[in-house]
ZADO-1210 file (C-alpha; in nm, 4 decimals, padded with zeros to 6 digits):
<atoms>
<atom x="06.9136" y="08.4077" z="05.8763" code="UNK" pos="1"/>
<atom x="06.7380" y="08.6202" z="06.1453" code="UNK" pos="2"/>
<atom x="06.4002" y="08.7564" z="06.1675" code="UNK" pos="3"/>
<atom x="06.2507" y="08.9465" z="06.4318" code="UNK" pos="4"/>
<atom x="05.9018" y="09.0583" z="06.4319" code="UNK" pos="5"/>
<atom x="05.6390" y="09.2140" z="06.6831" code="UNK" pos="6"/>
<atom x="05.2549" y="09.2802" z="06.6032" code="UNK" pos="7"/>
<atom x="04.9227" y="09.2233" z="06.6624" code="UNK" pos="8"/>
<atom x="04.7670" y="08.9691" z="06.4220" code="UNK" pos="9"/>
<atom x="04.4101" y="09.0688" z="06.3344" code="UNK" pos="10"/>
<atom x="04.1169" y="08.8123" z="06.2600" code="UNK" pos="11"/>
<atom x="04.0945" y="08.8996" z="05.9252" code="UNK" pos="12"/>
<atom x="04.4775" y="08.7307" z="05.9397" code="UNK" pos="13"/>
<atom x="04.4384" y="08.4820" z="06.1467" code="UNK" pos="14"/>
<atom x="04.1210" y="08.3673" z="05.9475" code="UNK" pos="15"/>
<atom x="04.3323" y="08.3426" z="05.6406" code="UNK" pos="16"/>
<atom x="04.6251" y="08.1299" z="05.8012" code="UNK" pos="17"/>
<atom x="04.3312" y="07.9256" z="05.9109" code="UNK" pos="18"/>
<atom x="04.1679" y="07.8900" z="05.5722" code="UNK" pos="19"/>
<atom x="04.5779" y="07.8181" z="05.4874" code="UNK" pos="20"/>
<atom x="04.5913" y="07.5030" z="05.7200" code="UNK" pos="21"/>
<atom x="04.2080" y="07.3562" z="05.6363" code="UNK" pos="22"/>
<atom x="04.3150" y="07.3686" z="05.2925" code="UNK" pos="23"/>
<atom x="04.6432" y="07.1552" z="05.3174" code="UNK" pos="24"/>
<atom x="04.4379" y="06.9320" z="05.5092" code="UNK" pos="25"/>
<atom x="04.1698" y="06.8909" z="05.2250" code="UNK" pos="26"/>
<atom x="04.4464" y="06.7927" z="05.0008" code="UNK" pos="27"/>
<atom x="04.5550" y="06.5574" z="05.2326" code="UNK" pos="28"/>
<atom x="04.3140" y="06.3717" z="05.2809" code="UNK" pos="29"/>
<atom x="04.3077" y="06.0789" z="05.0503" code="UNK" pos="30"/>
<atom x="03.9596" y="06.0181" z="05.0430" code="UNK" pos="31"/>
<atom x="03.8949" y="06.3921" z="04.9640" code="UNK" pos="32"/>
<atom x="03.7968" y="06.3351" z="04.6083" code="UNK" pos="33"/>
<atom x="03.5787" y="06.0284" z="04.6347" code="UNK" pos="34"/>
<atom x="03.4011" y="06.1973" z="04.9344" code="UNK" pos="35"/>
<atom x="03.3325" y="06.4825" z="04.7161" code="UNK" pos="36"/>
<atom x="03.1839" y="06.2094" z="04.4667" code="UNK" pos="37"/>
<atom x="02.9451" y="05.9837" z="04.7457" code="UNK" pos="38"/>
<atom x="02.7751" y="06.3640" z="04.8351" code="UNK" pos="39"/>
<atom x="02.6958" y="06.3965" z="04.4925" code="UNK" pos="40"/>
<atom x="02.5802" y="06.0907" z="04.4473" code="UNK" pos="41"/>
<atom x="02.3398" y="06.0982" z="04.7586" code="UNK" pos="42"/>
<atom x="02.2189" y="06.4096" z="04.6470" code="UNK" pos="43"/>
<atom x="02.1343" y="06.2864" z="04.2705" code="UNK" pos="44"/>
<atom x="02.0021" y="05.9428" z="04.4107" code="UNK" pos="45"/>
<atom x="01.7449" y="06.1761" z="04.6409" code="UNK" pos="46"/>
<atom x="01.6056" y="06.3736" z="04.3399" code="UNK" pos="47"/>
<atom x="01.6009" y="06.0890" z="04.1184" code="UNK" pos="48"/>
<atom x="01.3838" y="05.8904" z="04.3791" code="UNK" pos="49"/>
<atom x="01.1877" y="06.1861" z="04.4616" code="UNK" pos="50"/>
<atom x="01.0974" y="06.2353" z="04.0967" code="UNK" pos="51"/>
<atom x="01.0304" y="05.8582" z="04.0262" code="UNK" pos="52"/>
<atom x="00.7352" y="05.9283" z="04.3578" code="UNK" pos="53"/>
<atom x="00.6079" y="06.2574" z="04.2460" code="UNK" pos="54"/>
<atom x="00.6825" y="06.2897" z="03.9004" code="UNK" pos="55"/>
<atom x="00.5414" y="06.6710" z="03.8566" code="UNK" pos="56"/>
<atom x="00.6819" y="06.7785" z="04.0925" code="UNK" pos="57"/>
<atom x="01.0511" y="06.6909" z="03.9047" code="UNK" pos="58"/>
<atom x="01.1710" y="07.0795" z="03.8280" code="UNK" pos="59"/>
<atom x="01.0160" y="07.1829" z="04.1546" code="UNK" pos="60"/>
<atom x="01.2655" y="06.9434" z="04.3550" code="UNK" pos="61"/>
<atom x="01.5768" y="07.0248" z="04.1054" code="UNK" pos="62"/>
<atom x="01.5109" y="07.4161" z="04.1261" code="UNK" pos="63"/>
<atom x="01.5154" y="07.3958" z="04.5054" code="UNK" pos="64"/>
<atom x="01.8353" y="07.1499" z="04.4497" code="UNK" pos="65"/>
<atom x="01.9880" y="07.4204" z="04.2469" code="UNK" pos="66"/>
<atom x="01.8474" y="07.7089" z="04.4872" code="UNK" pos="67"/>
<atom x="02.0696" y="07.5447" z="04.8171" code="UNK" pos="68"/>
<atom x="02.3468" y="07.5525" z="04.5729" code="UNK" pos="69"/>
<atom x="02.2813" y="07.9164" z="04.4829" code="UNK" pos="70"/>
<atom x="02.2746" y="08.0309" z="04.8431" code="UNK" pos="71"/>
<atom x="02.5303" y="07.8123" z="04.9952" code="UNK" pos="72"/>
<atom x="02.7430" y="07.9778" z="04.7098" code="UNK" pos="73"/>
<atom x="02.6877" y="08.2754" z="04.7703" code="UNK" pos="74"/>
<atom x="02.6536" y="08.2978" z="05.1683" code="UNK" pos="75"/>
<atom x="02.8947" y="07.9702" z="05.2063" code="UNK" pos="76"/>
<atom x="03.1956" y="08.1603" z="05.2528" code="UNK" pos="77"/>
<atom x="03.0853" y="08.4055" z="05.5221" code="UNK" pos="78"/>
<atom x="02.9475" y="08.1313" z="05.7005" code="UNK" pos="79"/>
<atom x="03.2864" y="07.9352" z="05.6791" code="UNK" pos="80"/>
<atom x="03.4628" y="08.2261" z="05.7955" code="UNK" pos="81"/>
<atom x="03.2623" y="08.2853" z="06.0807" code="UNK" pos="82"/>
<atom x="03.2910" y="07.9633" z="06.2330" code="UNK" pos="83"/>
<atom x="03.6766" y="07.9380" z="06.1625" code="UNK" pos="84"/>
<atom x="03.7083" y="08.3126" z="06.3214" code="UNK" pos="85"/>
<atom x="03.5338" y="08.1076" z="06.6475" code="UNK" pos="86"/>
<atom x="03.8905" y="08.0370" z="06.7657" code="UNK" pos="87"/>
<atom x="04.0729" y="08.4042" z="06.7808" code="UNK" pos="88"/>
<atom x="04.1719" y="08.4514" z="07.1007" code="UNK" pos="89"/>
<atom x="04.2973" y="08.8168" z="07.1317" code="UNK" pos="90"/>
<atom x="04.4532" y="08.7611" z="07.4178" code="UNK" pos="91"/>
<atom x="04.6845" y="08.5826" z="07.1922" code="UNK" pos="92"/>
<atom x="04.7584" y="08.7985" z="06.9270" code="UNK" pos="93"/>
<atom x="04.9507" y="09.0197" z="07.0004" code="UNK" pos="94"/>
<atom x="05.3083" y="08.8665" z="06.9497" code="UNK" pos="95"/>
<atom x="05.6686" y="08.8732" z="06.8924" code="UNK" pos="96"/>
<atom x="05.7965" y="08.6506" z="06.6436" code="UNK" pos="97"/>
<atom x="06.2393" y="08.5373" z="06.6019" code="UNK" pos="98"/>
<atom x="06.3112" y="08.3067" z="06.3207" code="UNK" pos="99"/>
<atom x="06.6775" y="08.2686" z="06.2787" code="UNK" pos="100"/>
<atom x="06.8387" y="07.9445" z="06.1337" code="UNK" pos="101"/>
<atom x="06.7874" y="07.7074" z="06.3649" code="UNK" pos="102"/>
<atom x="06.4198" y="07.7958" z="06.5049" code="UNK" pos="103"/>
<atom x="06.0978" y="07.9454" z="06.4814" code="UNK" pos="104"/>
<atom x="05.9576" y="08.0949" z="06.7584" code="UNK" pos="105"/>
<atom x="05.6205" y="08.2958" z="06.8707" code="UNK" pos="106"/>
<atom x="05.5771" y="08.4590" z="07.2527" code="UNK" pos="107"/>
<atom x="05.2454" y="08.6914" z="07.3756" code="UNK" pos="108"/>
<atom x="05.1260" y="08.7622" z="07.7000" code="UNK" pos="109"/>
<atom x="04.9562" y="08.4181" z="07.7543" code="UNK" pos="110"/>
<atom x="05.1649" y="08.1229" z="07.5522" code="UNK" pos="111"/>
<atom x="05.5289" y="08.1223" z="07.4036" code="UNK" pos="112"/>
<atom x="05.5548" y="07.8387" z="07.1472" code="UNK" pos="113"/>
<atom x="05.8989" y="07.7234" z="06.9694" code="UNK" pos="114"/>
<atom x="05.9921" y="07.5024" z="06.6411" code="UNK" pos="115"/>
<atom x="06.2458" y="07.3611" z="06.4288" code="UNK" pos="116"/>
<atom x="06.2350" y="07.4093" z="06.0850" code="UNK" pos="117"/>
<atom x="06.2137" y="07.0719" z="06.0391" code="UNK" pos="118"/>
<atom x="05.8240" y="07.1285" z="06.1578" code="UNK" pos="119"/>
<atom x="05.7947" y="07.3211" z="05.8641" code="UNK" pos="120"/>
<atom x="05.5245" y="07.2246" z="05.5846" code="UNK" pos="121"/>
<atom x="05.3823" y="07.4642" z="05.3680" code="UNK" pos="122"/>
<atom x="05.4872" y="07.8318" z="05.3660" code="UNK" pos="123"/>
<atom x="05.1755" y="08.0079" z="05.2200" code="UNK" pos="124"/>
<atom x="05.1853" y="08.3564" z="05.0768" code="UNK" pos="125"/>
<atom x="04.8787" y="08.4424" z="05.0860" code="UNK" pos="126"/>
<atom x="04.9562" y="08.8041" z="04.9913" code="UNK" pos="127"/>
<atom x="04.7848" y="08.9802" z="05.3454" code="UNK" pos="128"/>
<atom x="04.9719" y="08.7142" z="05.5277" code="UNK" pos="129"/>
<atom x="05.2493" y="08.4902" z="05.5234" code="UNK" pos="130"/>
<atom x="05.1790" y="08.1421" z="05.6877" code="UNK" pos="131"/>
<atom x="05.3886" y="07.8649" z="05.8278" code="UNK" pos="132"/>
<atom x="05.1972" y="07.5731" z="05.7981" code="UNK" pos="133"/>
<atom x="05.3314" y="07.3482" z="06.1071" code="UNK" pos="134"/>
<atom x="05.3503" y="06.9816" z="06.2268" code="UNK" pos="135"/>
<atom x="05.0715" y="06.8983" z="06.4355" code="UNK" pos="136"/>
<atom x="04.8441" y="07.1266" z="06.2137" code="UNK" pos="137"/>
<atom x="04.9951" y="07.4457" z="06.4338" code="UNK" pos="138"/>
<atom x="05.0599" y="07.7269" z="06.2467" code="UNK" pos="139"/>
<atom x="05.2343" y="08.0845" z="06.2672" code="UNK" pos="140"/>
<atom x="05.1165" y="08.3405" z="06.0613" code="UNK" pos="141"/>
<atom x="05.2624" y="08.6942" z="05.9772" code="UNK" pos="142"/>
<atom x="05.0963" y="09.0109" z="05.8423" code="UNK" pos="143"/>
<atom x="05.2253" y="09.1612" z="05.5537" code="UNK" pos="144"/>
<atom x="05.2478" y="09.4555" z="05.7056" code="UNK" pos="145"/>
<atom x="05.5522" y="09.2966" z="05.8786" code="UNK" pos="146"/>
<atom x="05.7588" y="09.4449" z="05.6061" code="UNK" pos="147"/>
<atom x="05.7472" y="09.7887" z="05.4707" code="UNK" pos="148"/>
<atom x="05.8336" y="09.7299" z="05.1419" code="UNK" pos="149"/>
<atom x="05.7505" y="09.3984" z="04.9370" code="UNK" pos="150"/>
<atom x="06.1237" y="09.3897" z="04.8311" code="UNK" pos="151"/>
<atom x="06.1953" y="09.3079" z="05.1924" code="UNK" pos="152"/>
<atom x="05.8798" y="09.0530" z="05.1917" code="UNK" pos="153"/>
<atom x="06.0364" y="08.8560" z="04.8689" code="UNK" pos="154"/>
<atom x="06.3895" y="08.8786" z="04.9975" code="UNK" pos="155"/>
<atom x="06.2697" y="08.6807" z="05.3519" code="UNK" pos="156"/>
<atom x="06.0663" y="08.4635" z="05.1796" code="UNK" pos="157"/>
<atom x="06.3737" y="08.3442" z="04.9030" code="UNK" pos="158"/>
<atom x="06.6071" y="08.3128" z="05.2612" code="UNK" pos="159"/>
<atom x="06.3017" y="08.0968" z="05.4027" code="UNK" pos="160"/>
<atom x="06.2865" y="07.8898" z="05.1146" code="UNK" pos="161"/>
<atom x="06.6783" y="07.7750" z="05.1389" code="UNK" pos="162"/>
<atom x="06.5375" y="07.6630" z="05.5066" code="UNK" pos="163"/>
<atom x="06.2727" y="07.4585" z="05.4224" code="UNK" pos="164"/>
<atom x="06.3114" y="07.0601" z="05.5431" code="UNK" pos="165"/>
<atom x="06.2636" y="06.8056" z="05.2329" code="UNK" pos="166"/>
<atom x="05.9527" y="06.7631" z="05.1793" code="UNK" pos="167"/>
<atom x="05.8387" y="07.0924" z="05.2726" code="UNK" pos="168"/>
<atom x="05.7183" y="07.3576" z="05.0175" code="UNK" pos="169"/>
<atom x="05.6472" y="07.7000" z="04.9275" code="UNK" pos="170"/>
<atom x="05.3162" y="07.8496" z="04.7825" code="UNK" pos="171"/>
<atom x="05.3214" y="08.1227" z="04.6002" code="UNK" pos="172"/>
<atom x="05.0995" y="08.4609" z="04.6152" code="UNK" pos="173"/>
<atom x="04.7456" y="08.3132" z="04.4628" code="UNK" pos="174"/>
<atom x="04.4121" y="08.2882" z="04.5220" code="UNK" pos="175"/>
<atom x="04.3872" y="07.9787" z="04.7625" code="UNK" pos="176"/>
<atom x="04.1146" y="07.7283" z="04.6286" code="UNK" pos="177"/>
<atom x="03.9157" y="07.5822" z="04.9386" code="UNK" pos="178"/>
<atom x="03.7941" y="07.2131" z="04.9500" code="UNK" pos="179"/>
<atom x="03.4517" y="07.4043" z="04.9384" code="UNK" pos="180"/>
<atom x="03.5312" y="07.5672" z="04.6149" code="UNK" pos="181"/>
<atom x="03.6860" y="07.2577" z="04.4408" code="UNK" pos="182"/>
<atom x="03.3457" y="07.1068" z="04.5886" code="UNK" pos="183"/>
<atom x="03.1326" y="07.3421" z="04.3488" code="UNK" pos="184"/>
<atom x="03.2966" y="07.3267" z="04.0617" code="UNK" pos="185"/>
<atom x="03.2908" y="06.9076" z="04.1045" code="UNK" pos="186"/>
<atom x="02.8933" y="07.0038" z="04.0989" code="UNK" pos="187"/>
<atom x="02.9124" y="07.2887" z="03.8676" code="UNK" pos="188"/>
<atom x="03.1200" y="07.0386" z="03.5858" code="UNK" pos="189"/>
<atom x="02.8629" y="06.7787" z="03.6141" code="UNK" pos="190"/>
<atom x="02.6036" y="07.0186" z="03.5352" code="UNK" pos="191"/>
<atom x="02.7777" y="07.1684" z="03.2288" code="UNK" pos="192"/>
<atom x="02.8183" y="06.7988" z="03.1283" code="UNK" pos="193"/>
<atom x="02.4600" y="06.7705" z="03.1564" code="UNK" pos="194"/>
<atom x="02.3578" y="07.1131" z="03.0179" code="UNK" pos="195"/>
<atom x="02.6259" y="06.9738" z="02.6552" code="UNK" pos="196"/>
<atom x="02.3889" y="06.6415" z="02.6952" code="UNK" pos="197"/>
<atom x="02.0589" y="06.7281" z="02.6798" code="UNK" pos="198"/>
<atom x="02.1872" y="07.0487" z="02.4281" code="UNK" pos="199"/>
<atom x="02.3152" y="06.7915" z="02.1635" code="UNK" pos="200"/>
<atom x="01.9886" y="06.5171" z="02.2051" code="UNK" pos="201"/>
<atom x="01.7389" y="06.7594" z="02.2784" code="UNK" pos="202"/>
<atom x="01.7777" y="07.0808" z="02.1001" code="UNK" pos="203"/>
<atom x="01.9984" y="07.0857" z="01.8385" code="UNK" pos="204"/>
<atom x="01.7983" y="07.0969" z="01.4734" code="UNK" pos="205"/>
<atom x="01.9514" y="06.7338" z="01.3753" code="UNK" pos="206"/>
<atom x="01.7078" y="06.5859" z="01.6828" code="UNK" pos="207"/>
<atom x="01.3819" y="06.8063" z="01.5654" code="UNK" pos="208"/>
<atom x="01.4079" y="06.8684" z="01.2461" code="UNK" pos="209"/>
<atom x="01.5733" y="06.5204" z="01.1262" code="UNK" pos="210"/>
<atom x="01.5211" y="06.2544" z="01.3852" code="UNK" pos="211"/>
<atom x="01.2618" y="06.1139" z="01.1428" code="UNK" pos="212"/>
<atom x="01.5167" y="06.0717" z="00.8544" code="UNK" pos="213"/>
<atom x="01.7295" y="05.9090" z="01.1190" code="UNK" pos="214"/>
<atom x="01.5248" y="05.6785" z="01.2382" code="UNK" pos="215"/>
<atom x="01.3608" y="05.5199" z="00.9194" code="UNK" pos="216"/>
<atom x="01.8132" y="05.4956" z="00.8192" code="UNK" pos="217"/>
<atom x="01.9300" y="05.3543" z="01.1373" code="UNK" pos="218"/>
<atom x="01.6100" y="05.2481" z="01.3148" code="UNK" pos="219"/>
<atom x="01.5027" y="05.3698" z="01.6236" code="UNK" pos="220"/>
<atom x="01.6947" y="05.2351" z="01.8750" code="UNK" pos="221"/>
<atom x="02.0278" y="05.3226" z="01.5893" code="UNK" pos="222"/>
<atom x="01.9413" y="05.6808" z="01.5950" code="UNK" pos="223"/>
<atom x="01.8667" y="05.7009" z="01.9795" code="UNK" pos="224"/>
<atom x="02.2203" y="05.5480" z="02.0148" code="UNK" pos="225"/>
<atom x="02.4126" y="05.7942" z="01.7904" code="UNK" pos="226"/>
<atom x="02.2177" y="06.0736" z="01.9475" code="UNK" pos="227"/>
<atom x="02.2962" y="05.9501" z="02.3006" code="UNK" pos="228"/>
<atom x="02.6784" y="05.8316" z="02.1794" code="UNK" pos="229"/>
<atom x="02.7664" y="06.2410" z="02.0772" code="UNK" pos="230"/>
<atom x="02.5818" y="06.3712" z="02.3833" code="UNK" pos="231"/>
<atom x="02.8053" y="06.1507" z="02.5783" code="UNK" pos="232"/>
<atom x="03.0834" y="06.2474" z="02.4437" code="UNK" pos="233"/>
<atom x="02.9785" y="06.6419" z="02.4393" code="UNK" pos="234"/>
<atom x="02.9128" y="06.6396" z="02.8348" code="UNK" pos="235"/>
<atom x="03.2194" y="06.4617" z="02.9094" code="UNK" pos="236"/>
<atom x="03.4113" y="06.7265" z="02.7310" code="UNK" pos="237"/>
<atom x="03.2059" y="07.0043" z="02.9013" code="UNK" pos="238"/>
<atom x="03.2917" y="06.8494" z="03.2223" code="UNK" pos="239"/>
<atom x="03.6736" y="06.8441" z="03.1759" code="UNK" pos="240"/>
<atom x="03.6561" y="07.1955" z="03.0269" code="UNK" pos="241"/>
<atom x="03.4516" y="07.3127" z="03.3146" code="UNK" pos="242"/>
<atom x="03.7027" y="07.1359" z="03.5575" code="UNK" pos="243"/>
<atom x="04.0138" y="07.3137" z="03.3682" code="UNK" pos="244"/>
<atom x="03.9098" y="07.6422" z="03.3570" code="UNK" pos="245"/>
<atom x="03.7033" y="07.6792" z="03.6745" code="UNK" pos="246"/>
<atom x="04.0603" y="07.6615" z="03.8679" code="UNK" pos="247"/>
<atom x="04.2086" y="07.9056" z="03.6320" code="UNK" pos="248"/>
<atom x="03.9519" y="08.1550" z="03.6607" code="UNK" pos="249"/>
<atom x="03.9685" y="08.1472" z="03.9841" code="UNK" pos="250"/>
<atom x="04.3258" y="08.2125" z="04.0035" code="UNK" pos="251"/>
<atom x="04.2711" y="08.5431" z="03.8461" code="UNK" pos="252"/>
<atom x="03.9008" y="08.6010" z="04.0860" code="UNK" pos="253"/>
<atom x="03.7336" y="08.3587" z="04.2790" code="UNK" pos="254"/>
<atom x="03.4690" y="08.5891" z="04.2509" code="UNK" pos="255"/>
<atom x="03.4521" y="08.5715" z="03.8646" code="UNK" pos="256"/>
<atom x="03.4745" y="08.1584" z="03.9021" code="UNK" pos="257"/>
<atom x="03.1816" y="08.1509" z="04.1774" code="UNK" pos="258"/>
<atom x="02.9803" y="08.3449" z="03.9267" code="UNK" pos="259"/>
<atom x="03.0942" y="08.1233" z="03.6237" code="UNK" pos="260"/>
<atom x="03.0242" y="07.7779" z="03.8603" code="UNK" pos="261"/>
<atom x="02.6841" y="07.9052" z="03.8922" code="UNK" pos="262"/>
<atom x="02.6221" y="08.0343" z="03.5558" code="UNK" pos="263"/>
<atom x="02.7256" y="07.6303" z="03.4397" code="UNK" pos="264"/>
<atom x="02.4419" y="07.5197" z="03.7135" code="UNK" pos="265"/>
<atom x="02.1074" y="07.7045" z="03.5613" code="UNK" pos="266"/>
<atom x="02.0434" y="07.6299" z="03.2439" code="UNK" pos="267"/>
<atom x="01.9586" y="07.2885" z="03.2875" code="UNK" pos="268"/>
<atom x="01.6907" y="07.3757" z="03.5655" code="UNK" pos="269"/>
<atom x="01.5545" y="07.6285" z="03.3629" code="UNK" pos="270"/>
<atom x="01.5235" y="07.4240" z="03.0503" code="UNK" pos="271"/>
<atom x="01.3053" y="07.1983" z="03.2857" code="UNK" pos="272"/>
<atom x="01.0891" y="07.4761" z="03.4576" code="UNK" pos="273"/>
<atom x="01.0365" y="07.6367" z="03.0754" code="UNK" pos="274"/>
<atom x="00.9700" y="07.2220" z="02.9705" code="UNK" pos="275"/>
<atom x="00.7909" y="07.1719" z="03.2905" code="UNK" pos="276"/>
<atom x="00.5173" y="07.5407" z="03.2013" code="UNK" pos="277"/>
<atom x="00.4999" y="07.5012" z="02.8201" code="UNK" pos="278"/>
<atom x="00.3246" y="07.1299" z="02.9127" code="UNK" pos="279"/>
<atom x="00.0495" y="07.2743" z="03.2068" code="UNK" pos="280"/>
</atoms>
């Protein structure tokens, strides 16, 4: 195998190899998932106190809970991408890549940098961009442009692939889900779960219609329970249906699955500010 390649990799590129490495390191991280869990927490334990000291004030506090959410949403990602463009160096940039079968190399004006495949990771096709992801967290990323046809592009990448060290993978053309994304739809999932709660003990026409009949049957505590028992089980099948298709969505448009995470998030806070005005 040999490779030679010469451009100039743009910040829209060099973003994406970035977003590339920050998400292996997400998944990495061990303690990813039950960090993900403690913020949540926090945040629920702060509007349940807040609401235990200023009880009319309750929607207020989860509509402004739900209105960060909203924004960082929606303005998260250019934010993100902002402060990982920080590092582009242009000076940099402009490169000449060899990759033959015992090495990977990179050389610009300003650095020349050299590694075995064996320093290989994660090989990321990221569609724009192919990325290398490296030992040390380094990475070398190439533009698609690289190749003039995507024949070429799928014929390097199958030679890379016979390259790669054990361990080491490849990840196919997709749409990349970022820690921050997997964050929301953590906090989108729990709301769903909430939204199938309070749906099945609070609206449906069993609980105002024939609570009554329930109650002089199984008592009041008995129908409280069986109300509580199928809302239990209704969010905590909203929340692993919210956590399975959030991901695929998103494989098809993160777009579409940013829109859908928030869509889960409002109807509880609007059942409480509609609650909270029907009772001034």
């Amino acid at each position: 195998m040999r490779a030679h390649f010469e451009h100039r990799l743009s910040r829209v590129d060099y973003i994406t190899g970035v977003e590339s490495l920050v998400t292996e390191l997400g998944r990495s991280d061990p303690n990813r998932k039950r960090s993900n869990f403690e913020q949540i927490a926090m945040a629920l334990g702060v509007l349940v106190i807040a609401d235990i000291l200023f009880p009319e004030a309750g929607p207020a506090f989860l509509l402004a809970a739900v209105g960060v959410l909203t924004l960082s949403a929606i303005f998260g990602k250019r934010w993100v991408r902002l402060a990982r463009g920080a590092s582009y160096d242009p000076a940099a940039m402009e490169v000449r890549v060899e990759i033959d079968g015992e090495k990977l190399s990179e050389r610009s004006a300003v650095r020349e940098r050299r590694w075995s495949w064996e320093a290989v990771r994660t090989v990321h096709d990221r569609g724009s961009v192919v990325v290398f992801s490296l030992a040390g967290w380094d990475m070398l990323a190439l533009p698609a442009s690289s190749w003039p046809e995507a024949e070429q592009k799928a014929r390097f990448l199958s030679e890379v692939e016979t390259r790669l060290p054990v361990g080491a993978r490849m990840v196919p053309a997709a749409h990349h889900p970022s820690p921050e994304a997997e964050m929301n739809w953590t906090v989108a999932a729990l709301f769903a779960a909430v939204d199938a709660a309070f749906g099945v003990t609070l609206l449906i026409p069993m609980y105002t219609v024939r609570f009554g009949a329930m109650a002089e049957d199984f008592g009041m505590i008995g129908a409280m329970a069986i109300l509580w028992s199928i809302g239990g089980l209704a969010g905590y099948c909203a929340f692993r249906v919210a956590k399975s298709v959030l991901p695929q969505v998103h494989a098809k448009s993160s777009a579409a699955a940013a829109a859908l995470a928030l869509l889960l998030m409002l109807p509880l806070p609007v059942w409480m500010l509609v609650a909270y005005l029907g009772a001034i």
